[in-house]
LOKE-248217 format. One record per residue (C-alpha): y, z, x; residue number from 1. Coordinates in steps of 0.1 Angstrom, whole numbers. Layout:
! LOKE-248217
v, w, u, num
Y, Z, X, NUM $
...
END
This chain:
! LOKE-248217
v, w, u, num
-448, 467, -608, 1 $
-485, 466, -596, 2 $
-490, 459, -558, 3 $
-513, 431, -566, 4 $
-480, 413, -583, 5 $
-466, 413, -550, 6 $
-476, 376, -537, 7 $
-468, 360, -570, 8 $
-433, 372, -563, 9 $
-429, 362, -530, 10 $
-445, 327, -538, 11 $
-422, 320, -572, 12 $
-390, 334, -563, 13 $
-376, 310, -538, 14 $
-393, 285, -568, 15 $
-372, 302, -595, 16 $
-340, 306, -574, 17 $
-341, 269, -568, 18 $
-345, 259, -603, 19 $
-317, 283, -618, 20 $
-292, 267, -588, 21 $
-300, 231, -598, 22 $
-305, 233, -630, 23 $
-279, 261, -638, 24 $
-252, 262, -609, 25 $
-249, 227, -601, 26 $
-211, 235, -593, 27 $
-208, 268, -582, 28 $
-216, 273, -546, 29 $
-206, 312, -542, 30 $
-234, 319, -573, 31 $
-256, 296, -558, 32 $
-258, 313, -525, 33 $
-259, 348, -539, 34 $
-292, 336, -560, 35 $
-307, 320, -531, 36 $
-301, 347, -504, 37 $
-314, 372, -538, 38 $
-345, 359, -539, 39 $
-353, 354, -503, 40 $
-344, 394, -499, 41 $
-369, 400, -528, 42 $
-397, 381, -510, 43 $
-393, 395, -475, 44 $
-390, 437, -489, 45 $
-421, 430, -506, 46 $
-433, 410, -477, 47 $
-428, 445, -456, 48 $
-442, 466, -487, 49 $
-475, 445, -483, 50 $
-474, 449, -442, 51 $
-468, 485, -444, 52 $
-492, 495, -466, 53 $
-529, 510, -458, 54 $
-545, 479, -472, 55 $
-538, 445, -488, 56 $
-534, 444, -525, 57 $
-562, 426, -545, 58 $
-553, 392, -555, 59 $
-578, 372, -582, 60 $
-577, 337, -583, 61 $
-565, 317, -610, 62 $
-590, 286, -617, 63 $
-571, 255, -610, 64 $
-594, 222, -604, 65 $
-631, 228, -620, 66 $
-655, 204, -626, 67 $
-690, 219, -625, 68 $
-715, 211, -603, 69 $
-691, 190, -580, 70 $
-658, 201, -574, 71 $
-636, 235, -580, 72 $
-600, 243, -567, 73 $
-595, 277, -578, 74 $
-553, 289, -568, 75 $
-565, 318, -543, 76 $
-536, 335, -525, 77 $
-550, 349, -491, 78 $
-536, 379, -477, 79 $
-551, 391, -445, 80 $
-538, 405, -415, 81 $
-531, 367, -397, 82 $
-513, 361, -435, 83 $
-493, 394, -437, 84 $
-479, 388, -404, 85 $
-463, 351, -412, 86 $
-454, 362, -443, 87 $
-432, 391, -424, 88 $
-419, 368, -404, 89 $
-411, 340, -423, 90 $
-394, 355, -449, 91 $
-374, 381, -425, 92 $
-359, 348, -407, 93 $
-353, 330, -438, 94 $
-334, 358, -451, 95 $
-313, 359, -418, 96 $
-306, 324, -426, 97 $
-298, 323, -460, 98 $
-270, 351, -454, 99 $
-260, 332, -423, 100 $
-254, 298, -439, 101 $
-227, 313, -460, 102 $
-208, 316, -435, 103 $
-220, 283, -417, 104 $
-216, 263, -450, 105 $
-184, 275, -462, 106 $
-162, 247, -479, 107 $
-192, 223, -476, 108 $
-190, 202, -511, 109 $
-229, 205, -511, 110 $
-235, 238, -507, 111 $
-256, 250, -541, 112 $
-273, 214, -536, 113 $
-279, 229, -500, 114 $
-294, 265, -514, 115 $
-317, 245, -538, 116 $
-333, 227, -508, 117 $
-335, 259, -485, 118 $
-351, 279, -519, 119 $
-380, 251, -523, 120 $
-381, 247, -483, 121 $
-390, 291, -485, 122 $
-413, 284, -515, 123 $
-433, 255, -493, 124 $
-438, 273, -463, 125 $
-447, 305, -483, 126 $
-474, 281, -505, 127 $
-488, 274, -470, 128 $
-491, 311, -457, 129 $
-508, 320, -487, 130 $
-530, 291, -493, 131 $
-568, 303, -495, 132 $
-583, 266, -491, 133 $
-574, 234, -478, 134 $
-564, 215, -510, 135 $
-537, 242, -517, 136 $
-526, 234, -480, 137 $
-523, 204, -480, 138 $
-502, 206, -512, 139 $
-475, 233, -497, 140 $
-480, 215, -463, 141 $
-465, 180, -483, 142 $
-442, 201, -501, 143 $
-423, 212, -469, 144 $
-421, 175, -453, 145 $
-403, 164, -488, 146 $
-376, 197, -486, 147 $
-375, 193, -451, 148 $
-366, 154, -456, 149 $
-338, 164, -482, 150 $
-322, 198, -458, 151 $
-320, 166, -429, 152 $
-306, 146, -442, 153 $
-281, 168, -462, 154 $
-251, 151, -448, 155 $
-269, 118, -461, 156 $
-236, 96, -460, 157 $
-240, 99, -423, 158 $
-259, 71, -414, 159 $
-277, 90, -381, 160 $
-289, 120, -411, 161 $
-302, 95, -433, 162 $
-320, 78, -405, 163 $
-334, 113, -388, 164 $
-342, 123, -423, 165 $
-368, 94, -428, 166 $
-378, 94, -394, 167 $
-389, 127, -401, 168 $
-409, 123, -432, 169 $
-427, 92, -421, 170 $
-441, 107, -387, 171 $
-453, 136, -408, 172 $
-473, 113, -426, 173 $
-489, 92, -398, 174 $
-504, 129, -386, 175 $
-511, 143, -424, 176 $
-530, 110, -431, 177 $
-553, 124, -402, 178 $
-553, 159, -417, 179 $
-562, 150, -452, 180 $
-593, 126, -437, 181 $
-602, 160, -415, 182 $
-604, 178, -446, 183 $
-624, 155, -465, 184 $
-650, 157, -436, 185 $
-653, 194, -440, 186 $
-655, 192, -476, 187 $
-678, 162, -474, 188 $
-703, 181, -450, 189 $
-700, 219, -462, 190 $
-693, 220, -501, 191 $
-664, 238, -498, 192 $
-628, 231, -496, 193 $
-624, 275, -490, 194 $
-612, 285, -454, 195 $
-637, 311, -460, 196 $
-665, 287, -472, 197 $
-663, 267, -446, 198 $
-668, 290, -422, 199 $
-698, 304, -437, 200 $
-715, 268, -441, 201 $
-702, 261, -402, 202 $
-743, 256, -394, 203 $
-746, 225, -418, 204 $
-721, 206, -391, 205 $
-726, 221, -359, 206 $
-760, 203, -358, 207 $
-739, 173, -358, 208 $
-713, 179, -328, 209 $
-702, 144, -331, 210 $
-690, 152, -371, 211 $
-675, 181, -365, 212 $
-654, 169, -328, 213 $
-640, 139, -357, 214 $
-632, 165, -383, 215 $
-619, 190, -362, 216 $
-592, 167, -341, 217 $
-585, 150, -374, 218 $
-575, 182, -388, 219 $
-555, 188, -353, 220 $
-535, 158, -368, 221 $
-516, 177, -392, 222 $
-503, 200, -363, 223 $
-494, 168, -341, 224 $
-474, 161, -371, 225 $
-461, 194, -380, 226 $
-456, 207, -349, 227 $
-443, 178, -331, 228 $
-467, 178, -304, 229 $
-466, 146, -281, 230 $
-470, 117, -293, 231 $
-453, 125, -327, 232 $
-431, 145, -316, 233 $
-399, 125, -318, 234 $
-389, 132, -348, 235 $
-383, 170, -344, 236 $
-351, 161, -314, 237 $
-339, 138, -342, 238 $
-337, 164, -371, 239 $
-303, 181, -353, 240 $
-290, 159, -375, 241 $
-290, 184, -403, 242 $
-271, 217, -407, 243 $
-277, 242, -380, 244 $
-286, 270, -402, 245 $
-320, 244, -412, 246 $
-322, 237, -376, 247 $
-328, 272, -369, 248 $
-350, 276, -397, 249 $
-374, 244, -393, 250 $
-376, 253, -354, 251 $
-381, 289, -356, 252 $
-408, 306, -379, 253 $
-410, 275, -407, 254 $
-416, 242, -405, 255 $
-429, 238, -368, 256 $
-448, 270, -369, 257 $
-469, 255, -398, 258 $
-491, 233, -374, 259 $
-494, 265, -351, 260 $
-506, 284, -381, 261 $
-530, 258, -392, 262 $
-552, 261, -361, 263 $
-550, 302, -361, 264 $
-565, 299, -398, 265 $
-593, 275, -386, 266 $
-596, 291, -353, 267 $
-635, 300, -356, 268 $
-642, 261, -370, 269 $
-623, 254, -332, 270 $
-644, 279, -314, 271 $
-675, 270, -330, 272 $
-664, 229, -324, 273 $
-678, 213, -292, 274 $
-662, 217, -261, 275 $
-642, 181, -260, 276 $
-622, 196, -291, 277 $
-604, 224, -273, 278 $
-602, 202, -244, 279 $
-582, 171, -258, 280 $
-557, 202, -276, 281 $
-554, 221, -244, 282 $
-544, 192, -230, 283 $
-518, 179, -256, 284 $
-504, 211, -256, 285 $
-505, 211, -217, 286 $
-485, 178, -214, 287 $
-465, 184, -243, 288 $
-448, 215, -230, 289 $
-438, 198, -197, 290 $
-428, 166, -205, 291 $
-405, 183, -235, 292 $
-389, 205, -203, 293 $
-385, 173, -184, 294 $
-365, 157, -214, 295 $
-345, 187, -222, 296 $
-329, 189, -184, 297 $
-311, 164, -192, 298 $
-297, 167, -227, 299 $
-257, 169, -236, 300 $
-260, 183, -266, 301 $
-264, 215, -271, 302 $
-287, 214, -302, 303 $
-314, 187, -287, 304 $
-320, 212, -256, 305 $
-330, 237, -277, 306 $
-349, 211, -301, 307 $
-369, 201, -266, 308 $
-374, 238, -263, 309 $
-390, 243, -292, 310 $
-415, 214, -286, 311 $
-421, 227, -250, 312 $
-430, 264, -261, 313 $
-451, 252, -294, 314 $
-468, 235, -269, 315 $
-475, 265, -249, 316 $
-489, 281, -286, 317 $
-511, 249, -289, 318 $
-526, 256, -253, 319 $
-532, 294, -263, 320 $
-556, 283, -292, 321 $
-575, 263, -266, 322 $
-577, 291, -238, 323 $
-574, 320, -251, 324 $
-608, 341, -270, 325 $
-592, 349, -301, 326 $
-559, 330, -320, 327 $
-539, 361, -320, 328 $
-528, 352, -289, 329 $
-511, 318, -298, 330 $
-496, 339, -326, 331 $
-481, 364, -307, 332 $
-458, 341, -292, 333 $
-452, 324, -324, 334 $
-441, 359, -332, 335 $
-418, 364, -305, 336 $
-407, 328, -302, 337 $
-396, 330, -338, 338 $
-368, 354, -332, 339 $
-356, 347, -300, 340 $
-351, 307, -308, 341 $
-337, 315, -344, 342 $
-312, 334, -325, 343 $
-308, 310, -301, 344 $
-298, 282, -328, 345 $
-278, 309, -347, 346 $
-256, 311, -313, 347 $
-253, 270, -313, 348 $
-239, 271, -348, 349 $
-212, 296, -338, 350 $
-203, 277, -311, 351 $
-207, 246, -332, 352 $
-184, 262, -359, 353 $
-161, 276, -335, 354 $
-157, 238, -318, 355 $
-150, 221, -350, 356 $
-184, 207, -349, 357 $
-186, 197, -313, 358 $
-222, 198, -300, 359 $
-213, 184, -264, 360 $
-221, 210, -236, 361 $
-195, 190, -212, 362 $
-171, 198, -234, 363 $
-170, 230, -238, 364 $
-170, 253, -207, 365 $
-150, 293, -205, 366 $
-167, 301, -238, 367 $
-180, 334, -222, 368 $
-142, 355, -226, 369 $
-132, 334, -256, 370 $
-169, 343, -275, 371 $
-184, 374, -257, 372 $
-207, 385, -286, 373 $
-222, 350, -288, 374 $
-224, 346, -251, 375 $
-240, 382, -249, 376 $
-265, 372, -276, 377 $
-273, 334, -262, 378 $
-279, 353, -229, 379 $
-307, 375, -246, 380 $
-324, 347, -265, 381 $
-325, 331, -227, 382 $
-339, 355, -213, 383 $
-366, 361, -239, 384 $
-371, 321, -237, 385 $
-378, 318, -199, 386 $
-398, 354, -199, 387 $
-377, 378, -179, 388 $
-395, 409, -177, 389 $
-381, 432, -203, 390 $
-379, 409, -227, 391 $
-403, 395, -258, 392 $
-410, 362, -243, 393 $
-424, 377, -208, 394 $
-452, 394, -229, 395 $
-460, 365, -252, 396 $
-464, 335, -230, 397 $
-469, 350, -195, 398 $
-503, 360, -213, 399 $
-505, 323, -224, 400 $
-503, 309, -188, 401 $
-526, 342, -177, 402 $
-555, 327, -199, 403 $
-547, 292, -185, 404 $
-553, 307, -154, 405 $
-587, 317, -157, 406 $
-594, 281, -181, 407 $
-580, 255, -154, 408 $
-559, 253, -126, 409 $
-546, 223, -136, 410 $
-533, 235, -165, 411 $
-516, 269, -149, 412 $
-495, 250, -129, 413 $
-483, 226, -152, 414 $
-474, 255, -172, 415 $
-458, 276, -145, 416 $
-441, 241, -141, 417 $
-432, 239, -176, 418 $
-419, 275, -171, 419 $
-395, 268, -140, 420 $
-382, 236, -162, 421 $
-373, 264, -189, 422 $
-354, 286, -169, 423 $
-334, 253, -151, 424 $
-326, 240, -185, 425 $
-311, 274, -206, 426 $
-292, 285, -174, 427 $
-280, 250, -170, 428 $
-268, 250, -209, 429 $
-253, 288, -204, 430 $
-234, 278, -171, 431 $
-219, 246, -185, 432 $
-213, 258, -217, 433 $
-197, 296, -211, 434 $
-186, 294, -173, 435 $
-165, 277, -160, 436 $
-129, 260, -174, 437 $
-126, 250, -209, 438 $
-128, 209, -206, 439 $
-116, 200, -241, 440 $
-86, 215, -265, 441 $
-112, 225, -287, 442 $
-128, 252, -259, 443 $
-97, 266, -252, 444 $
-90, 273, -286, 445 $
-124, 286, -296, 446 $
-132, 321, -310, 447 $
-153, 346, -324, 448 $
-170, 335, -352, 449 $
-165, 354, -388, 450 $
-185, 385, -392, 451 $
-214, 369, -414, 452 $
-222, 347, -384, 453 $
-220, 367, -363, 454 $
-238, 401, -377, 455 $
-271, 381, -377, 456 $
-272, 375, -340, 457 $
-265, 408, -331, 458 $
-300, 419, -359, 459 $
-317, 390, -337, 460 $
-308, 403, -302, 461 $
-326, 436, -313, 462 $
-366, 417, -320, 463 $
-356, 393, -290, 464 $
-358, 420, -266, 465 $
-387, 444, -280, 466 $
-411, 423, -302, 467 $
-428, 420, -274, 468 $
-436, 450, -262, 469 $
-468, 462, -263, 470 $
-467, 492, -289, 471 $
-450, 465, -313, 472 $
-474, 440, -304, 473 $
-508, 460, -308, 474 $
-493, 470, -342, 475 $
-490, 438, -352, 476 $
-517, 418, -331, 477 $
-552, 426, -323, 478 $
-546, 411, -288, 479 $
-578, 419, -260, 480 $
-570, 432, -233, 481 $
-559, 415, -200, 482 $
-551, 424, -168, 483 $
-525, 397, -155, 484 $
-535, 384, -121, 485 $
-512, 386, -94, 486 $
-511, 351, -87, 487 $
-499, 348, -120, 488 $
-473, 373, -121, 489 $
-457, 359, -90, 490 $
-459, 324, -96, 491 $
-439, 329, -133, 492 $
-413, 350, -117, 493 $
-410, 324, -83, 494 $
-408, 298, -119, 495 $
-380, 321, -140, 496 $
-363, 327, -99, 497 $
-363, 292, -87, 498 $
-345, 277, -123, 499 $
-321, 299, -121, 500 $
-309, 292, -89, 501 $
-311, 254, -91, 502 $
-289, 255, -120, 503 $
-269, 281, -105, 504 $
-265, 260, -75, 505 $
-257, 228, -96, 506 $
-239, 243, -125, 507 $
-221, 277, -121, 508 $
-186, 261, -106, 509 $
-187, 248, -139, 510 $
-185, 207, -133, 511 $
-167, 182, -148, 512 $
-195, 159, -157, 513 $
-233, 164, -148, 514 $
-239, 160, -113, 515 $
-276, 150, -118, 516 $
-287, 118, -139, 517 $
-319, 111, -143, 518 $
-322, 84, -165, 519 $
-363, 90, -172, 520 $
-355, 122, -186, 521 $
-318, 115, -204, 522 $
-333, 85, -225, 523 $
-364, 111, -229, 524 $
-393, 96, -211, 525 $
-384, 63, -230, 526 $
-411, 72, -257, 527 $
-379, 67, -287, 528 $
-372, 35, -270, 529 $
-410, 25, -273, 530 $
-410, 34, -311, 531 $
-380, 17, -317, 532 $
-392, -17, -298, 533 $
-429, -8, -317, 534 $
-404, -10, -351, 535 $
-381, -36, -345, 536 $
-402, -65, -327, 537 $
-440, -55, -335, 538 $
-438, -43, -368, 539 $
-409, -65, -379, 540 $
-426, -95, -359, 541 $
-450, -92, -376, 542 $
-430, -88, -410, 543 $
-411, -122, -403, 544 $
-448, -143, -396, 545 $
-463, -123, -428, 546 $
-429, -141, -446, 547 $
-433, -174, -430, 548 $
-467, -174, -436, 549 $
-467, -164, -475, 550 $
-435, -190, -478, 551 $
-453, -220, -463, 552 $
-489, -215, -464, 553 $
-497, -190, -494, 554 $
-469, -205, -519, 555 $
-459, -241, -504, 556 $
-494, -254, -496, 557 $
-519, -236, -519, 558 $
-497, -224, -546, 559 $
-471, -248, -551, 560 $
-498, -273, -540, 561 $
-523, -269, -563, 562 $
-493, -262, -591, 563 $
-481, -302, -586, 564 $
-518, -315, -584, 565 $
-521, -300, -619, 566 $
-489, -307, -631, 567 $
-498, -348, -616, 568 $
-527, -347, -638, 569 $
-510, -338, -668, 570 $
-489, -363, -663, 571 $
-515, -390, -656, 572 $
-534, -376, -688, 573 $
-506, -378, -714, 574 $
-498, -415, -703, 575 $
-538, -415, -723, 576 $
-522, -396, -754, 577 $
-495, -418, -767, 578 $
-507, -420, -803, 579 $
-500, -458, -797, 580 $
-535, -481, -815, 581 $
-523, -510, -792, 582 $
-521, -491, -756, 583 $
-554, -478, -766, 584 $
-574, -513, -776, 585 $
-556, -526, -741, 586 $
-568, -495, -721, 587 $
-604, -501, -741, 588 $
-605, -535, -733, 589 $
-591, -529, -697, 590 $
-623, -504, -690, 591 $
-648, -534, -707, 592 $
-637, -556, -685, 593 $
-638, -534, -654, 594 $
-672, -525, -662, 595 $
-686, -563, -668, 596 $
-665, -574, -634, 597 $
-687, -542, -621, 598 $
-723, -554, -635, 599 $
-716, -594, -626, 600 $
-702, -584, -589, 601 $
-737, -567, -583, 602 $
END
């Protein structure tokens, strides 16, 4: 097999693998599982072949859209080092997934329906590492809102999945219509549709600052979308809804990561964009990543925290492509944040599993002796989540908040905020969730979960702890070299310190309901409230006078009025067409004498 092979594979085979389950093992849910999990393994080895090796192999590009002299789409598979580093992780997660679901899944009636979705889910995300150019973006980039719609709302006869699952697809839209505008505009104004064209023909738009500042936050759309930054982010909380295992995946290196990975690709268009550009994304990252920390305090269930989470540290990402010199930096933490949440979420669905599908933090409580391998594992994706020094997370965004430092001091200490609201919120879960009493039958019964669950977290733990560190990182990151201020330092560890002993004070005796409400932050700042009222009485106010209006006006007065005026004249007009020689002579001389009455009266 020739190295240059090597991205066809790892593009088609989730492709292939999900049309042999549907079309071929529509029934048979162990097969099904064995193909899926197959072809995933396939794409990640040779995903590590291609990272391992002295250089990347040569891909040519297949011609696709041509017509000369206006427009050409060639397929161009893009394999550089930003590339071969997504492509490592995304397929090494999926494949944690894919073997973890079989134990997750197990006796599900759904289950090769729910390998088909997770195969073409791969595929998209793998289309949208790969892509070369825009068009084939934007393609992949729809392809994984329609598979992530279908893994949502897998348990579709739930009425909440159904509901998340369109949620889901039609706030991706409102933020791809932006995208697709943005690209339009680059196209429009340099020729090319290329990631690489583009940035070669950068001069013919810079001379026009107020172009490229509407192309470039157009584009940004896509990753408001994607990446559920505020104000589209409420979909993303919503999406629990689905299986944990696509949870885990959609949060950690997939779906979300796609709007991160967007701006990385296009980083020199953002550093060559005026100045208002990185300012309105530092800021949306800036407020994003603390109001998600405010809503998560407050959550009961155990997958929405971590949901909040994710929003609050993609957030974090967003900021680094606005303060930091290169994009390597936002990846990074991309990096680390993939393994650490995935094992996070992978700890949820043991618990999950082990509850019989409870999700309620208050009632659980004395998981720690009934579960120690999951509670040993949730305690090292926390710690990698709120940056204890050790651990991946304390490299990746301590350097995040260490640029923010030197950008604006506004924005460092809503971050360091955003960081102390991290550390109150996963100590918080672990307190109420592992210390303490059991408060339901269901706790005190829990246990272990089966060995394919539970192998994965342990493989998890391991990048948690040292992806981070700096001979990994520098291996897989050119990242410049900082010197962290002391001011910094102190004020993330004062963050981590002062978290932990808030919800140590409030939570460690293990409490039988929350002793803190805060009904700003448990009904989420109100934003879902706004939507829904936005919905419901705008939108479907508006609906009801559109109705009214088309009923009365459109088809009772113009319509059905001019209908009867015709249908009046006909009527008048046939009383003139009776075929009868008499009612003709008397209408003849009826007219005569109507005209001589006329002629004498004047």
């Amino acid at each position: 097999m020739e190295p240059s092979q090597y991205p066809w594979i790892i593009l088609f085979a989730p492709l292939v693998a999900s049309a042999v389950i549907l079309f071929l093992l529509p029934r048979r849910g162990v097969a099904a599982g064995i193909v899926a999990i197959s072809a995933a393994a396939i794409a990640c080895g040779l995903s590590w072949r291609i990272f391992l090796a002295s250089e990347s192999p040569p891909v040519a590009p297949i011609p696709w859209l041509d017509i000369p002299g206006y427009f050409s789409v060639p397929i161009t598979l893009i394999l550089d080092p930003l590339a071969r580093v997504m492509l490592l992780v995304v397929t090494t997660i999926s494949t944690i997934v894919f073997i973890y679901s079989a134990g997750y899944m197990r006796g599900d009636e759904g289950i090769p329906r729910y390998y088909a979705a997770l195969s073409l889910f791969l595929f998209s995300m793998l289309g949208i590492v790969l892509s070369g150019n825009f068009i084939m973006m934007y393609v992949f980039w729809e392809l994984v809102g329609v598979s992530s719609y279908i893994l949502i709302g897998h348990y579709f006869r739930k009425d909440a999945a159904a509901d998340a699952a369109k949620q889901a697809f039609l706030v991706n839209r409102v933020g791809d219509f932006g995208f697709m505008l943005g690209i339009l505009m680059f196209w429009l104004a340099t020729g090319s549709i290329a990631f690489s064209g583009i940035e070669q023909n950068l001069a013919a738009i810079t001379l026009h600052p107020g172009y490229l500042t509407a192309a470039a936050l157009l584009v940004f759309c896509g990753t408001l979308g994607k990446s559920a930054q505020m104000p589209l982010h409420v979909w993303l909380p919503n999406s629990m809804e689905g299986p944990t295992p696509v949870s885990s995946l959609l949060h950690a290196a997939t779906m979300v990561a796609a709007g991160v990975y967007m701006l990385a690709r296009i980083f020199p268009v953002l550093a060559a964009s005026p100045e208002a550009v990185r300012e309105v994304i530092m800021w949306i990252g800036t407020i994003t990543c603390f109001a998600a920390g405010l809503m998560a305090t407050q959550q009961d269930d155990i997958k929405r925290i971590l949901a909040y989470s994710t929003i609050s540290q993609l957030g974090y990402m967003v900021v680094a492509i606005a303060v930091a010199p290169a994009s390597d930096v936002a990846v990074f933490h991309l990096f680390t944040h993939a393994f650490f949440k995935c094992l996070l979420f992978l700890c949820a669905g043991a618990v999950i599993i082990s509850l019989h599908h409870e999700q309620d933090i208050w009632k659980m409580g004395g998981l720690l002796g009934r579960m120690p391998l999951t509670a040993l594992c949730l305690v090292a994706g926390t710690l990698a989540l709120v940056g204890m020094p050790g651990f991946s997370g304390y490299y990746s965004k301590d350097l995040i908040v260490a640029y923010a430092h030197e950008g604006n001091t506004a924005v460092f200490w809503i971050t360091v905020g955003a960081a102390l609201l991290t550390s109150f919120y996963m100590f918080r879960l672990f307190f109420v969730a592992f210390m303490g009493r059991p408060r339901s039958e269901a706790a005190k019964h829990a246990r272990q979960a089966p060995t394919i669950m539970t192998l994965p977290l342990l493989i998890l733990a391991i990048p948690s702890i040292a992806a981070g560190y700096p001979a990994v990182a520098h291996h897989f990151f050119n990242i410049p070299h900082h010197e962290m201020s002391h001011i910094v330092h102190y004020a993330l560890l004062g963050a981590l310190g002062a978290g932990f002993l808030l919800a140590a004070v409030l939570y460690l005796r293990g409490p039988v309901k929350d002793p803190v409400r805060i009904p700003l932050f448990a009904n989420r700042l109100y934003i879902d409230n706004f939507y829904a009222w936005l919905v419901t009485c705008v939108q479907g106010g508006l609906a009801i006078i559109g109705s009214w209006f088309d009923r009365w006006i459109i088809d009772g007065l113009i319509v059905t009025g001019i209908a009867r005026t015709v249908w009046a004249t006909g009527y008048v007009l046939r009383l003139l067409q009776l075929g009868n020689l008499q009612a003709y002579a008397f209408f003849f001389g009826a007219g005569v004498l109507a005209v001589l009455y006329f002629l004498i009266s004047r």
